[in-house]
N, C-alpha and C positions, 0 to 999 in steps of 0.2 A: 534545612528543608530541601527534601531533592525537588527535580521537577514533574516526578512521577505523582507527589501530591496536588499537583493540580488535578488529576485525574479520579475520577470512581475507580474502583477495581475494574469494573465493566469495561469502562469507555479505556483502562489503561491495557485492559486484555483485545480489545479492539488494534490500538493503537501496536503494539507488540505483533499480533499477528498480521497486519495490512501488507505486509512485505512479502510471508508465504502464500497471502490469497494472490496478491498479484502475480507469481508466479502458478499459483493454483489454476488461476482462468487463462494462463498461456497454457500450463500441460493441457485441461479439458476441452481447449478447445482444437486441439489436433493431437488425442493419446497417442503414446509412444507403445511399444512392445516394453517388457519387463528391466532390458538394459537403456530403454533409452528414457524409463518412468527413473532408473535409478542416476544416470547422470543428469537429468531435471533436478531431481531432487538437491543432489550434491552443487549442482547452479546456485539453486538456492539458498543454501547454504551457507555456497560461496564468495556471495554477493552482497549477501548480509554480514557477515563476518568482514568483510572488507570493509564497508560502509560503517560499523561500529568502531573499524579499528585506526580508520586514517588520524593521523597526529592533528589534525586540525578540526576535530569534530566538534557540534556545540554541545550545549549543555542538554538536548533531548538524544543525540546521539549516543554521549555519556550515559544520561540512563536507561538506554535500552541497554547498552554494555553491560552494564553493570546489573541488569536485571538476566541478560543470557546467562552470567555467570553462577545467580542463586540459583533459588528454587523454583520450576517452573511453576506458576499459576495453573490453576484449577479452569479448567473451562466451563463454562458457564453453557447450561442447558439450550439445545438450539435444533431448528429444525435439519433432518439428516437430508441428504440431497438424495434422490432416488436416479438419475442418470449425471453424464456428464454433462447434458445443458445447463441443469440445477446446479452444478458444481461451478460451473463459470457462472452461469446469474447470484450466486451466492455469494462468488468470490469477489465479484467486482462490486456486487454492493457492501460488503465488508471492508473491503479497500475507500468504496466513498466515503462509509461513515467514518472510518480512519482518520482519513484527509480531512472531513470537516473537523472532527477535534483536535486536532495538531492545529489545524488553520485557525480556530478559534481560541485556545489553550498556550500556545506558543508563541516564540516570537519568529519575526519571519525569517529569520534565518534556517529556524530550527526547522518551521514548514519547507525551506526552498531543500535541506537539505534530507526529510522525510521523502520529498516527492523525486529526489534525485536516485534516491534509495530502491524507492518504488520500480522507477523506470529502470535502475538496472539491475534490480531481479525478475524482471519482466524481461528483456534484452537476453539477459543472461541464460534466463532458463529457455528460452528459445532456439537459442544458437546452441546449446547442449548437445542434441540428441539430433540426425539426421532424420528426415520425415520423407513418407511414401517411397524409399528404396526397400530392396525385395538381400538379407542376410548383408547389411552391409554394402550393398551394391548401389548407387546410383539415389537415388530421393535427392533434396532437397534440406540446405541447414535450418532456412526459417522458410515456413511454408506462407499461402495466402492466410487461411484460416489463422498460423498466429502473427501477424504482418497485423491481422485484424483486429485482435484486442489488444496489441501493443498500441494499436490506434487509438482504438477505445479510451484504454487509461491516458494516451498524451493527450486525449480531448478532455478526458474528465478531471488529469492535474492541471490543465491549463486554464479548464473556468473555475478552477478554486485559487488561481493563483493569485496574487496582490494586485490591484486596479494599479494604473501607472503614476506618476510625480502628484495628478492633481485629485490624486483618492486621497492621500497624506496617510496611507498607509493603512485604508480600511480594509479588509480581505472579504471577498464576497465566497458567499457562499448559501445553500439553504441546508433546514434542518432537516436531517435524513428521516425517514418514516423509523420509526418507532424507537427515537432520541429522547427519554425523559429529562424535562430539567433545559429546556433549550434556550437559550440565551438569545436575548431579541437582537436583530439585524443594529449594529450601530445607524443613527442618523449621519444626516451630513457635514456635521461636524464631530464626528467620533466617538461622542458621548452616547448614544444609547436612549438620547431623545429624539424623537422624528418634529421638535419644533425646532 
């Protein structure tokens, strides 16, 4: 049993693409010209492919490996973004609902190293591509604007992260809007009862 079967199709097409939305709302939120949209991209990529491939990956890392390698998944019907704001607000909510199901679904390893993932395709595609210089001249490698949702996401992986020693390893988290099938908040004692 891999560990892709923990997942629905859905929630594992989620999980699979969270890495290119998080680099999706660093390019939209300062586009690049035509070569600098293509080495974001190749960021991306590259970042990913890295993160699947270190010798020490767990076992959700393995399965996303092992899933770039088949046959891409079928995307699942969604609404289209009409600008680039829609494109970062889409992107980072696609990244949260990510993060919830890997945090929920996994173990924490598997979450610390999804959200490691995260942050450096986000990093990565930032520092790609220089911003506001005029043919290569002068700009900036990471601007405010993406300075800004690289914040974004380190605020929104860090309040999905593990509560500290005296959580005993609960993960907080809430359920993303329009999550079928959501699994209730563990109580305080980890079971899933609030007695």
């Amino acid at each position: 049993m891999s560990l892709k079967d923990n997942f629905t199709a859905d929630e594992w097409f989620k999980v699979m693409t969270g890495p290119g939305r998080a680099g999706a709302a660093v390019v939209a939120a300062s586009p690049s010209g035509v070569t600098g949209l293509l080495a974001e991209a190749g960021a991306i990529a590259a970042a990913v492919r890295e993160s699947v491939s270190r010798d020490s990956r767990t076992p959700l890392m393995e399965a996303m490996a092992a899933e770039l390698l088949g046959q891409p998944a079928k995307a699942p019907e969604q609404e289209r973004a009409r600008n680039v704001e829609d494109v970062k607000t889409q992107s980072l909510e696609g990244v949260r609902q990510a993060v919830w199901l890997v945090n929920a679904k996994t173990s924490p390893e598997d979450a610390a190293a999804y959200r490691e993932m995260l942050m450096l395709v986000a990093q990565r595609t930032a520092e790609a591509a220089k911003e506001g210089g005029f043919l290569g001249i002068g700009g900036e490698q990471v601007n405010d604007k993406e300075r800004a949702v690289i914040e974004e996401l380190r605020q929104m992986l860090g309040d999905s992260q593990m509560l500290g020693d005296s959580g005993a390893g609960v993960i907080r988290h809430e359920t993303p809007p329009g999550t079928p099938n959501a699994r209730p908040e563990p109580g305080p004692d980890g079971s899933g009862n609030s007695d």
